[in-house]
N, C-alpha and C positions, 0 to 999 in steps of 0.2 A: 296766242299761238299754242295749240296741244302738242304734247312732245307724248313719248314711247316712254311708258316707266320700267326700269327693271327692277326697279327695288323699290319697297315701299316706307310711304313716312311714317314715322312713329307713331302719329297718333294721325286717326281717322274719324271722321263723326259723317256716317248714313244719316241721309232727311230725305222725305220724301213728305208729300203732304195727298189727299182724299179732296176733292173740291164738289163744291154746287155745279160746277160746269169750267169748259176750257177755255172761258175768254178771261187772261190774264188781265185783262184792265176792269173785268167788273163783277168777276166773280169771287166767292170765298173758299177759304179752307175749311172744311169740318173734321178733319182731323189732320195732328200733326206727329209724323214715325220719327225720333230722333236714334240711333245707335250705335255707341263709343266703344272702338277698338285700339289695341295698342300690340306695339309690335306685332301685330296680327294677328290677336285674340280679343273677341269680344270680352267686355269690363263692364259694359253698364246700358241701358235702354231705357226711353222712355213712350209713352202712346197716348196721346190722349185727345177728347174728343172737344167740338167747338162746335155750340147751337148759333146758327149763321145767321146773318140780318139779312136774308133773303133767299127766294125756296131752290131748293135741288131739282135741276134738270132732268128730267126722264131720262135722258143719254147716260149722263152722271149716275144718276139712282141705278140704274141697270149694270154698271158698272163694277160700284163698291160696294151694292147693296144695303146703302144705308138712307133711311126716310128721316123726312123733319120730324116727323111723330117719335122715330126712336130717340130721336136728337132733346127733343123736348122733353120725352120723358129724362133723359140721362140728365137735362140741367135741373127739373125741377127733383131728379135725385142728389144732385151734386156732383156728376159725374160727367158734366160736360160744362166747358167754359160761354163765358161769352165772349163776341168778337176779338171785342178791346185786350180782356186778360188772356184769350187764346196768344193773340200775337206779341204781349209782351212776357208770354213767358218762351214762346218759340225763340226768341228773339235774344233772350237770356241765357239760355240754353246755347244760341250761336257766339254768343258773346265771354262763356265761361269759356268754352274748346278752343273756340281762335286764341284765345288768351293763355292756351297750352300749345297751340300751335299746331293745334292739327285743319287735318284738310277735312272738304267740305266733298262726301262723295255724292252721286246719284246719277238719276237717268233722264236727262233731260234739265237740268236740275235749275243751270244758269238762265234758261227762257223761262222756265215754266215756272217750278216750286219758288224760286229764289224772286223770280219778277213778280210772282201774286204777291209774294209777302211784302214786297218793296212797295208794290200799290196802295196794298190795303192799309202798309201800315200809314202809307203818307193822309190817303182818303179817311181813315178810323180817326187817327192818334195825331194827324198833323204835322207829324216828326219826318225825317230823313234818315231811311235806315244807315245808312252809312253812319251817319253823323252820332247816332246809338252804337254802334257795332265797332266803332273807332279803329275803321281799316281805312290805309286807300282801295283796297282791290281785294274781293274775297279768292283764299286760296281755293280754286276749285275743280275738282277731278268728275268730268263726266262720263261714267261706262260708255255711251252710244259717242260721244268722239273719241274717246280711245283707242277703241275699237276701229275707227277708220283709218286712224292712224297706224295701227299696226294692219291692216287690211284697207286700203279705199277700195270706195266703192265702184271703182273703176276695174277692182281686183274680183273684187264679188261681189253680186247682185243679193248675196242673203239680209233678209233682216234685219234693224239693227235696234229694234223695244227692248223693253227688259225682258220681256217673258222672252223671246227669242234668244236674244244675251244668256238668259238662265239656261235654257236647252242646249244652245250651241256648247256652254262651258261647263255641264253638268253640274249645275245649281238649282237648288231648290226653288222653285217661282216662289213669291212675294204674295201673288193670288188678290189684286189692290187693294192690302189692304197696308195703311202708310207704313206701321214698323218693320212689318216683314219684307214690304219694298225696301224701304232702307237698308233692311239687314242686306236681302236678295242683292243689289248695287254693292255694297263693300266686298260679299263673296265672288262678284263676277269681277269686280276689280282683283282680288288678290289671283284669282284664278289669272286672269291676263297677264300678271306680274311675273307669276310663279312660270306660263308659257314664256311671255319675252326673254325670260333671265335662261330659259331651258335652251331655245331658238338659240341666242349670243353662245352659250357655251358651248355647246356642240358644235357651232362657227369656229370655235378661236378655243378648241379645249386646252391650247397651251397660254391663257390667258389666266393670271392671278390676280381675281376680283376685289378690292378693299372693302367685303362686306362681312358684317355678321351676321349668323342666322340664326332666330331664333328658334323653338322647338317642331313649326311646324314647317322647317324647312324653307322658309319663307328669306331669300334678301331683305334684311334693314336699313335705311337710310338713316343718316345721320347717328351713325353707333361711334 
């Protein structure tokens, strides 16, 4: 069930991933955007690219702009993974932050980025992401339900992608490429935050919130 946040939690980690195509059960990532915020400044990011066991879609390529040809060169520079060490270092990466407790943001994130990685990793590596990631249930915040939560679609017919997300809330687009998608996802969340909390106060301006904020104005959860 998505709930309305007003505040947000400590710590955030943007993921977003670039794929060969959009069939979640047999496609891959070729790159993976991770990006770590706290109290609602970015701390830390990482990008990196993955030479895929199988070729990029025309659809796909036309998309993120990126070719097997670059891919390959980037591995035979060392600058792109293969499958296997792509997803186990994504994978590590989810397993450091959940272990800090932060949320998991994006666009889309629980069907698409989140279920390629769950495929591939079981089809690759043979494992059970879960059973790696040592959650029962990933904590996860998606811009495009958020958003319908504080607006259904019954309320308005606008778009609900990230690139739209980024225009409606005056964010920078992501442009597909995975980090800056990721970043793009955490700013369109704190933007929704920083409205919901604006919305409630002006409702109830004689309401004394138990939040802290930090410098950028921002509601914090759990202070």
């Amino acid at each position: 069930m998505h709930k309305k946040y007003f505040a947000i939690p400590e710590v955030l980690l943007g993921f977003d991933t670039e794929t060969t195509g959009l069939d979640v059960a047999s496609e891959r990532a070729i790159s993976y955007g991770f990006c770590a915020y706290e109290r609602g400044r970015p701390v830390w990011s990482e990008h990196f690219y993955v030479r895929p066991d199988r070729p990029i879609s025309p659809g796909a390529q036309q998309v993120h702009g990126v070719s097997m040809e670059e891919l390959d060169a980037k591995y035979r520079s060392g600058d792109a993974l293969s499958v296997p060490m792509g997803l186990i270092r994504a994978v590590g990466i989810l397993r450091e932050y959940l272990g800090r407790g932060a949320s998991i943001v994006g666009a889309n994130v629980t069907f698409f980025d989140l279920e390629m990685l769950r495929r591939s990793y079981v089809s690759v590596l043979a494992k059970n992401l879960l059973d790696d990631l040592r959650v029962e249930r990933l904590p996860v915040i998606d811009v495009i339900k958020h958003d319908e939560v504080i607006e259904s679609r019954a309320e308005s017919r606008r778009r609900r992608n990230l690139t739209s997300l980024c225009q409606y809330y005056g964010v920078a687009p992501g442009g597909h490429n995975a980090l800056s998608d990721a970043r793009a996802s955490v700013e369109v969340f704190l933007a929704q935050v920083l409205r919901n909390d604006a919305e409630r106060r002006a409702a109830s301006p004689q309401t004394s919130l138990p939040l802290e904020f930090d410098a950028t104005g921002l509601p914090v959860s759990g202070s």
